[in-house]
C-alpha positions in Angstrom: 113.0 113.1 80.3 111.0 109.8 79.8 114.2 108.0 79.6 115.5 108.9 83.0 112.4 107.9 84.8 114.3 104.2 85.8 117.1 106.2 87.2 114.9 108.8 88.6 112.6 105.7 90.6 115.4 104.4 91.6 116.1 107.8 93.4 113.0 107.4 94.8 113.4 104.3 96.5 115.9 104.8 98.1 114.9 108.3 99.5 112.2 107.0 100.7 113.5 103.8 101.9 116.6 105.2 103.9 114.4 107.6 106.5 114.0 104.7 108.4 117.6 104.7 108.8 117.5 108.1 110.0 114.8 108.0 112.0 116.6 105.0 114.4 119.5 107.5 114.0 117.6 110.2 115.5 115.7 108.1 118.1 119.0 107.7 120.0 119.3 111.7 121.1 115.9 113.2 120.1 112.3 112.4 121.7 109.7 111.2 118.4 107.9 114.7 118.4 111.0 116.0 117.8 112.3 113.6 114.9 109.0 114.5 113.5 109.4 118.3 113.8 112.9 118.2 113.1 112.2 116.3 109.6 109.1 118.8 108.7 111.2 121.7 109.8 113.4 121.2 106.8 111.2 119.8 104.4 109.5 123.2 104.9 112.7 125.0 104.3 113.7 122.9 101.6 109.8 123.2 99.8 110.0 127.2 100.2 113.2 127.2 98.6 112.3 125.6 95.6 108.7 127.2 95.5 110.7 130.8 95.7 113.3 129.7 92.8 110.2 128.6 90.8 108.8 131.7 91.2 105.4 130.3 92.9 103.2 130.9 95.5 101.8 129.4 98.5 97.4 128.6 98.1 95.2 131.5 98.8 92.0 129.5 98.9 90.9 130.8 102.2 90.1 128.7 105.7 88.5 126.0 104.0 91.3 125.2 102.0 93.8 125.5 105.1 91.6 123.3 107.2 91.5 120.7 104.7 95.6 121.4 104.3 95.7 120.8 108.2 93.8 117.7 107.8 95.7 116.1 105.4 99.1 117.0 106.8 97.9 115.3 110.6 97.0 112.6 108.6 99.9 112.5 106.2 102.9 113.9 108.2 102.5 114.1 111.7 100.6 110.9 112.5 102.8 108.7 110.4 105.9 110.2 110.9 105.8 110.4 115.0 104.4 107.0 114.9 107.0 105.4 113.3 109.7 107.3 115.3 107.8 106.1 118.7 107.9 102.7 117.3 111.3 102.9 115.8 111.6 103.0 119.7 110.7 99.5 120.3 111.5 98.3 116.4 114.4 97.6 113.9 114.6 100.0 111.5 114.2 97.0 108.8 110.5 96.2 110.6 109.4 99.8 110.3 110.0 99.5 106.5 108.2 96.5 105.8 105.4 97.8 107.5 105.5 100.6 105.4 104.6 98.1 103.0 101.1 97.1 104.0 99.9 100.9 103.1 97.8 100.3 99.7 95.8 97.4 102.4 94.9 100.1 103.9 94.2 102.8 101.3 92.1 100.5 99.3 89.2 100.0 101.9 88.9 104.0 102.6 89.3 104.6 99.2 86.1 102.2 98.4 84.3 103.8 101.0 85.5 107.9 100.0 85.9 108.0 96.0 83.4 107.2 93.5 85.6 105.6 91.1 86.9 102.9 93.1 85.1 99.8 93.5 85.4 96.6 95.3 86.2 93.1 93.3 87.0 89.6 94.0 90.4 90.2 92.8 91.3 93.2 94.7 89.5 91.5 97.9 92.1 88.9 97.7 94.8 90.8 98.0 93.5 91.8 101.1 93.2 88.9 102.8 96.4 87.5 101.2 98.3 90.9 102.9 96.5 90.2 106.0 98.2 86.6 106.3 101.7 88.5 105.2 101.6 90.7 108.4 100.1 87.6 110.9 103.6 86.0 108.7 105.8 89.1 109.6 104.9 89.2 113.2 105.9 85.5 113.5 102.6 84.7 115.3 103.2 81.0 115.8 106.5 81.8 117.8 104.0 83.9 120.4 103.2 87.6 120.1 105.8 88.4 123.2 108.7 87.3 120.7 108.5 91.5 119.3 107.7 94.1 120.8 103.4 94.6 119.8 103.5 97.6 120.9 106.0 98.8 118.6 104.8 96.9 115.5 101.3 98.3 116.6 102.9 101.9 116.3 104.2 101.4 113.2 101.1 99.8 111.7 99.2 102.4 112.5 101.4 104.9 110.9 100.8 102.8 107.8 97.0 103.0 108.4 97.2 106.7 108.8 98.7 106.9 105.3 96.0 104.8 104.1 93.8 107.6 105.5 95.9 110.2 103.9 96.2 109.8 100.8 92.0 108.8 99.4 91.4 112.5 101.4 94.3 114.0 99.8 93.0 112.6 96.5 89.0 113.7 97.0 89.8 117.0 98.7 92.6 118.6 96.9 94.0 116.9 93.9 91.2 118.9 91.8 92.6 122.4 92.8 94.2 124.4 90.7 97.3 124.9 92.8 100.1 123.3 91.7 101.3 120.1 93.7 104.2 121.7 94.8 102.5 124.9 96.5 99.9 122.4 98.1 102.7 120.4 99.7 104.4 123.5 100.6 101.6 124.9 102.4 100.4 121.1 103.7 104.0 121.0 105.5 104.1 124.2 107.3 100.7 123.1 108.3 102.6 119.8 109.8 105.0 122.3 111.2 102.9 124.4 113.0 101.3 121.3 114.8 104.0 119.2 116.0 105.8 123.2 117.1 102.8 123.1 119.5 102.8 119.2 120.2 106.5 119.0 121.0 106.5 121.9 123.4 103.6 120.4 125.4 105.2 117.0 125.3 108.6 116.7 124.8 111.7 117.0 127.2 115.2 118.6 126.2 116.8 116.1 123.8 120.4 114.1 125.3 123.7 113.0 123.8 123.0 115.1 120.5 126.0 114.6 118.4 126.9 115.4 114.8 125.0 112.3 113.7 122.0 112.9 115.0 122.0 116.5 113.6 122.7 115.3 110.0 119.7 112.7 110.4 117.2 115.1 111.2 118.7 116.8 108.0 118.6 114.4 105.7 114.7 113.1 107.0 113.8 116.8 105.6 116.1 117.2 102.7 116.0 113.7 101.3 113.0 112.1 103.2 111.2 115.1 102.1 112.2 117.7 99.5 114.1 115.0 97.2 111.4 113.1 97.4 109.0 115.0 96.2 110.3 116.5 93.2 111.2 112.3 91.9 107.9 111.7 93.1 105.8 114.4 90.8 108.5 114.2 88.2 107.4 110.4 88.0 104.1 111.1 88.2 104.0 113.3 85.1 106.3 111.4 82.6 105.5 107.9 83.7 101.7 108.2 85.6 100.9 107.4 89.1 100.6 103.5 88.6 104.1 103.1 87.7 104.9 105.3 90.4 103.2 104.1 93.2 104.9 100.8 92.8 107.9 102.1 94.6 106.2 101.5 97.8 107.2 97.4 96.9 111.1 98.3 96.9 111.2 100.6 99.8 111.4 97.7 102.4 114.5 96.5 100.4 116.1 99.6 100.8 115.3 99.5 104.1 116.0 96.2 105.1 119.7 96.5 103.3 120.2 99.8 105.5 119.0 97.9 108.4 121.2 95.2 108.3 124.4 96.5 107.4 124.4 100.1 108.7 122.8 99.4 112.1 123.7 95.8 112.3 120.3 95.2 113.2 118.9 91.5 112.8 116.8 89.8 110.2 114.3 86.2 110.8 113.8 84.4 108.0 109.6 85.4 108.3 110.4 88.8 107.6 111.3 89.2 104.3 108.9 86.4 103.4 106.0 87.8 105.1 106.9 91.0 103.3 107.0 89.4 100.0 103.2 87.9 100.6 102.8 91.5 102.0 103.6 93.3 98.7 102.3 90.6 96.5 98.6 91.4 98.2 99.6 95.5 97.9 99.4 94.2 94.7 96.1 92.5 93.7 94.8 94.7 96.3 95.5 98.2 93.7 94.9 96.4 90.7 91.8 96.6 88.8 89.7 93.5 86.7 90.5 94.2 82.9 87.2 95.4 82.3 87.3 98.6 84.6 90.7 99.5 83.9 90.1 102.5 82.8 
């Protein structure tokens, strides 16, 4: 119902926002490759089980449509999510989610380039040099770049810019089919599944230390980063549009940062939040339109 939907984004948010938790959870026992397969793993499960109660199927469009399925899941699963768990590595938890941040930056310029209907303005321009200076304010530069770890704010950045990849290919290749959203992200995640199976058997060692903890991370990445998720996310979608929606990619590094701080302990500079803020207000400009093409 319509007058859920604050409730429901709320949800959302903080789905979203709390893998980050997890994944720093699951870093301590499990190499990335596994975090990442771990987390599709169940999303898969937890997808199939709600396809089967539905009563749906999976696509039967053929190779084309699984190659494109592959494609999007690399670029929408298992790029972003191992990235951010190898950076995770090097990163707090509360960085990892800011970055998250900067992914309409990079969505906008592919999307300019990919989909007829989105064009470039002065306004939307702005925003993405204004979110450029918000991550040159997030990394601190004027302290030095050896004051974090580039490598792992490089990792996590590109995650981000893999999503911005994602998500213009998802829209010009299979938003117009038929299928319904939640037999295309079934079948998208087994694709991710598949992948990172043969990915973390070449390259991963036995995991360490696994305890409880670590267990019920890779758990919750799948049922909450991942099935939860997706039913707020289309249910939002549908009763509120995807504007609206999309916006909860401006709270997520709240819920993040909060999780940060008080479950890990983890520490906060002052930049950080601020650089986010000029970060999000660019996200901003950056996805808005001028009045006149608005429609």
């Amino acid at each position: 119902m319509r007058t859920t939907w604050p409730l429901r984004f709320v949800l959302l948010a903080i789905a979203w926002g709390s893998t980050f938790l997890f994944i720093k959870i699951g870093d301590e026992a499990f190499a990335p490759l596994q975090v990442s397969l771990g987390r599709v793993l169940v999303g898969t499960a937890t997808l199939l089980a709600i396809l089967a109660l539905r009563g749906e199927r999976l696509p039967t469009g053929g190779p084309r449509l699984w190659g494109q399925l592959a494609i999007a899941a690399i670029l929408l699963n298992v790029l972003p999510f191992t990235l951010f768990a190898y950076g995770e590595r090097h990163v707090s938890s509360v960085l990892a989610g800011i970055w998250n941040a900067t992914v309409p930056l990079f969505t906008f310029p592919v999307a300019i380039l990919a989909l007829a209907d989105e064009h470039a303005t002065p306004r939307r321009i702005a925003g993405l040099i204004i979110g450029f200076i918000g991550v040159l304010i997030v990394l601190g530069v004027w302290r030095g770049i050896g004051t974090t770890s580039l490598a792992g704010n490089l990792l996590c950045l590109g995650a981000a810019a893999s999503y911005g990849l994602g998500f213009p290919y998802a829209r010009r290749y299979l938003a117009h089919r038929r299928d319904g959203p939640l037999a295309l992200a079934t079948a998208q995640l087994i694709c991710a599944t598949a992948i990172l199976a043969i990915l973390t058997a070449l390259f991963s060692a036995a995991p360490h230390g696994v305890v409880a903890k670590h267990i019920l991370s890779l758990l919750a990445l799948g049922v909450i980063g991942t099935g939860l998720t997706f039913l707020l996310n289309y249910s939002l979608i549908r009763d509120v549009g995807a504007t609206v929606t999309s916006t909860v990619t401006y709270v997520m590094p709240i819920v993040s940062t909060v999780l940060g701080v008080v479950a890990l302990g983890e520490a906060l500079s002052w930049y950080q939040p601020v650089g986010a803020a000029v970060v999000i207000s660019g996200a901003v400009l950056a996805q808005s339109r001028e009045v006149s093409g608005a429609r």
